[in-house]
C-alpha positions as CSV (number, residue, x, y, z in Angstrom):
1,X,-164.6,133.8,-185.7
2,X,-164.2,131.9,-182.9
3,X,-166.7,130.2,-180.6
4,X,-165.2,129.5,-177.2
5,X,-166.5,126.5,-174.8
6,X,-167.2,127.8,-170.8
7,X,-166.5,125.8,-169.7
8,X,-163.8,124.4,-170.7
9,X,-163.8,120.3,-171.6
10,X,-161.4,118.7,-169.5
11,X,-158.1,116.7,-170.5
12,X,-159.7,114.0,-169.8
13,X,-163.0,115.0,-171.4
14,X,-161.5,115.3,-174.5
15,X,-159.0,111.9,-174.6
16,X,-162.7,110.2,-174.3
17,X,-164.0,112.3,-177.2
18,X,-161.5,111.3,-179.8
19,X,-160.7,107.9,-178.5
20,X,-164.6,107.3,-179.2
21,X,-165.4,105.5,-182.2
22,X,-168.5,107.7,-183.2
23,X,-166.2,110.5,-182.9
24,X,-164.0,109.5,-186.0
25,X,-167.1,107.1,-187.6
26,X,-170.2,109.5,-186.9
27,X,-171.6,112.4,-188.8
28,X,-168.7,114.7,-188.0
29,X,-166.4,116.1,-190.3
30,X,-164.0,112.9,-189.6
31,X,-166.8,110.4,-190.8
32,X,-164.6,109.3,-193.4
33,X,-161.3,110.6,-192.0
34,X,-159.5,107.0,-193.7
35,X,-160.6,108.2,-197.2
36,X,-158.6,111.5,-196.4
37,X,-155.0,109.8,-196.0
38,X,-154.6,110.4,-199.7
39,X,-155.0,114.3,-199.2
40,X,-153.3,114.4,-195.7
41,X,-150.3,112.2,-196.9
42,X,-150.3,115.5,-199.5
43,X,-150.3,117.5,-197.6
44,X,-147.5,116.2,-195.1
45,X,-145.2,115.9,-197.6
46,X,-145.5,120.2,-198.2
47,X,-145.2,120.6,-194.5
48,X,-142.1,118.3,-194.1
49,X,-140.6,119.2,-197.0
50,X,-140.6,122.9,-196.3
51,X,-139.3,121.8,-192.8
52,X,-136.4,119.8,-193.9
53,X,-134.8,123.0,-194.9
54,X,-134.3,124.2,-191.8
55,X,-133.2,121.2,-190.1
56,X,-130.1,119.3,-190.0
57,X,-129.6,115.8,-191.1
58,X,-131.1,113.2,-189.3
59,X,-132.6,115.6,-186.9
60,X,-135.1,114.3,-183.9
61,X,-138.7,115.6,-184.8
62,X,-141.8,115.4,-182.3
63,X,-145.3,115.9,-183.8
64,X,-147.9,116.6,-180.9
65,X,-151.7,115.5,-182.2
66,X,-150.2,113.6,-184.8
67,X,-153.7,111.7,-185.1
68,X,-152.6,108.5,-187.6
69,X,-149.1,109.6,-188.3
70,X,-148.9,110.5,-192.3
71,X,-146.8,113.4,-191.1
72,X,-144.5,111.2,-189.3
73,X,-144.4,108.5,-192.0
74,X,-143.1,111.5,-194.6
75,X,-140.5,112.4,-192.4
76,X,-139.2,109.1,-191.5
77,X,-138.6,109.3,-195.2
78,X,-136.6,111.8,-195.4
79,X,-134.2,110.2,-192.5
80,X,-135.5,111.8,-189.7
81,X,-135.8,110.2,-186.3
82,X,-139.7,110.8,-185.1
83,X,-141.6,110.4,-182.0
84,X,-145.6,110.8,-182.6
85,X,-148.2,111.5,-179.1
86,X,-151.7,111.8,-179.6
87,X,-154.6,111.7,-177.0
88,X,-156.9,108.9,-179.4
89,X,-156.1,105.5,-178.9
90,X,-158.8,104.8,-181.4
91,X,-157.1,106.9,-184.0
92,X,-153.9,105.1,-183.6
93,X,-155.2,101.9,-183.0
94,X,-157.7,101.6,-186.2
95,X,-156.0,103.8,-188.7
96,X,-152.4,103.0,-188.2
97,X,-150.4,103.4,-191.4
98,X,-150.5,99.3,-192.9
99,X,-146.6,99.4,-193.5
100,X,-144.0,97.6,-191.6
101,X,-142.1,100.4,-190.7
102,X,-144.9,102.6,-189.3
103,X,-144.4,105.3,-186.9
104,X,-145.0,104.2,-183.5
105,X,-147.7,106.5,-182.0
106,X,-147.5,106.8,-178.3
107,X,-151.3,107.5,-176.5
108,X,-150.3,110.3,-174.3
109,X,-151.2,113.9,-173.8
110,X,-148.5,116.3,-174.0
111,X,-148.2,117.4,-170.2
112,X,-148.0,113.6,-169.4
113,X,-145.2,113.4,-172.0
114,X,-143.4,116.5,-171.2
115,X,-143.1,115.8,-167.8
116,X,-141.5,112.2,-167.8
117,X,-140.0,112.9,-170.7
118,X,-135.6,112.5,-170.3
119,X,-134.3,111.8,-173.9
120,X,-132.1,114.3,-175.8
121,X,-134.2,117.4,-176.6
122,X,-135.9,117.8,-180.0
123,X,-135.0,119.5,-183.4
124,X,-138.1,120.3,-184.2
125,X,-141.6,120.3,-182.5
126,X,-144.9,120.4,-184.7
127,X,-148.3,121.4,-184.0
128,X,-151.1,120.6,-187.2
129,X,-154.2,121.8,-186.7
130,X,-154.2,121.5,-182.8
131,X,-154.2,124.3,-181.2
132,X,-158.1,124.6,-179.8
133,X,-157.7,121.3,-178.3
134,X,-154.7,123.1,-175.9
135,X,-156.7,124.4,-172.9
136,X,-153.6,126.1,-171.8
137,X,-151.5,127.3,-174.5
138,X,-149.4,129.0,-172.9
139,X,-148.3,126.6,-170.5
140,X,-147.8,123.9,-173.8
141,X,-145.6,126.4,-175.6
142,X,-143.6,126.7,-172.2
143,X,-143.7,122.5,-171.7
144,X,-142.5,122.4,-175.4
145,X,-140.0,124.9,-175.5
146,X,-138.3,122.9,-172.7
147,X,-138.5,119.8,-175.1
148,X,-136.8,121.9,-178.0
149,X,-133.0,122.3,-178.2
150,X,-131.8,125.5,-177.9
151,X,-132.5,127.2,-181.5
152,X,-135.0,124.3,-182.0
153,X,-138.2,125.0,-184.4
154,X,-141.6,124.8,-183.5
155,X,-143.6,124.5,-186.5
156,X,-147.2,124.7,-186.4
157,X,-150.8,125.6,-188.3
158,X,-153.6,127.8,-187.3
159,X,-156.8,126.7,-188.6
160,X,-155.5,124.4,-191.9
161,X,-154.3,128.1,-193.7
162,X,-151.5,125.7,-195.2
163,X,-153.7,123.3,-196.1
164,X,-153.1,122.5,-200.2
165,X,-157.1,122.6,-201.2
166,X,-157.2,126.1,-199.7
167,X,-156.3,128.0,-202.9
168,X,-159.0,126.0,-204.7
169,X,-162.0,126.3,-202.2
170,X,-161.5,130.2,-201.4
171,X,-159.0,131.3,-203.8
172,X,-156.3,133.8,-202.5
173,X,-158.2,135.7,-200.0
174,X,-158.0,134.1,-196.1
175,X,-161.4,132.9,-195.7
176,X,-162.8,133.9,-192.3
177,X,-163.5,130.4,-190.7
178,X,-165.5,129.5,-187.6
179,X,-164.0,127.2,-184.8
180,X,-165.0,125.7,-181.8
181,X,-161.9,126.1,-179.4
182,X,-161.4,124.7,-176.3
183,X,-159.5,127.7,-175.6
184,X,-160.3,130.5,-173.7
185,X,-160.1,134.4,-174.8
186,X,-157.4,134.6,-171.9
187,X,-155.9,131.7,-173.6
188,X,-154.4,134.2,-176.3
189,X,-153.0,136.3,-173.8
């Protein structure tokens, strides 16, 4: 089911909601989001390892919402060349990953990016759990496929069905889940 917001919450709306401390540190369901990296760094290696097998060596990958970069951090281990945007400076700012060679996380959304934007097109872009915080989703899959190269991947997640826990915590039906999406219904069409 899903609940949609009329209207919508702004760009700029949202970059204060998740750059806001009692966002990530209040009773939402990122309260504790640093005492998932364990579980998220799980589950980025299954994503990016599934990935790898479709891309070629050393291949450019762009993760858009990539919150504190696990995902990026995995792939950077496998050789890949990464470029992380997200729209929370907190999250990047307070949970960066403590080693040296940490992904650098750029505090952008993905219209400002994909319009200034001039480097060599992408291998690969990925999407994890972000798509209800895309009012236009149309209009990011066209800005995105311009950032792919030609027979690039986009790779993304609707509603965490990948997530690894999911066989344990509704066993192997799809559980019917509830989201708040700032979406629209025409946002689908």
């Amino acid at each position: 089911t899903f609940v949609f917001m009329n209207p919508q919450i702004t760009m700029d709306s949202l970059k204060a909601v998740f750059s806001s401390s009692s966002y990530w540190k209040g009773t939402t369901n990122y309260a504790d989001y640093s005492l998932l990296r364990r579980m998220n760094l799980m589950t980025a290696r299954k994503r990016a390892q599934y990935l790898s097998g479709f891309l070629p060596d050393r291949a450019h990958i762009l993760e858009v919402g990539c919150a504190t970069g696990q995902f990026l951090q995995v792939c950077q281990q496998l050789d890949f060349k990464i470029t992380g945007i997200d729209i929370s400076s907190y999250q990047s700012r307070i949970h960066q990953l403590p080693t040296a060679n940490s992904p650098k996380i750029r505090n952008i959304s993905l219209d400002d990016f994909a319009s200034e934007y001039r480097d060599d097109p992408f291998d690969a872009v990925c999407l994890w759990g972000i798509e209800g915080n895309l009012p236009d989703l149309v209009g990011a899959f066209e800005k995105i496929h311009k950032l792919l190269k030609t027979r690039g991947i986009l790779a993304f997640n609707w509603l965490n069905f990948d997530h690894w826990l999911r066989p344990m915590l509704f066993g192997s039906f799809r559980q019917g889940v509830t989201s708040l999406s700032n979406l629209t219904p025409q946002s689908y069409t």
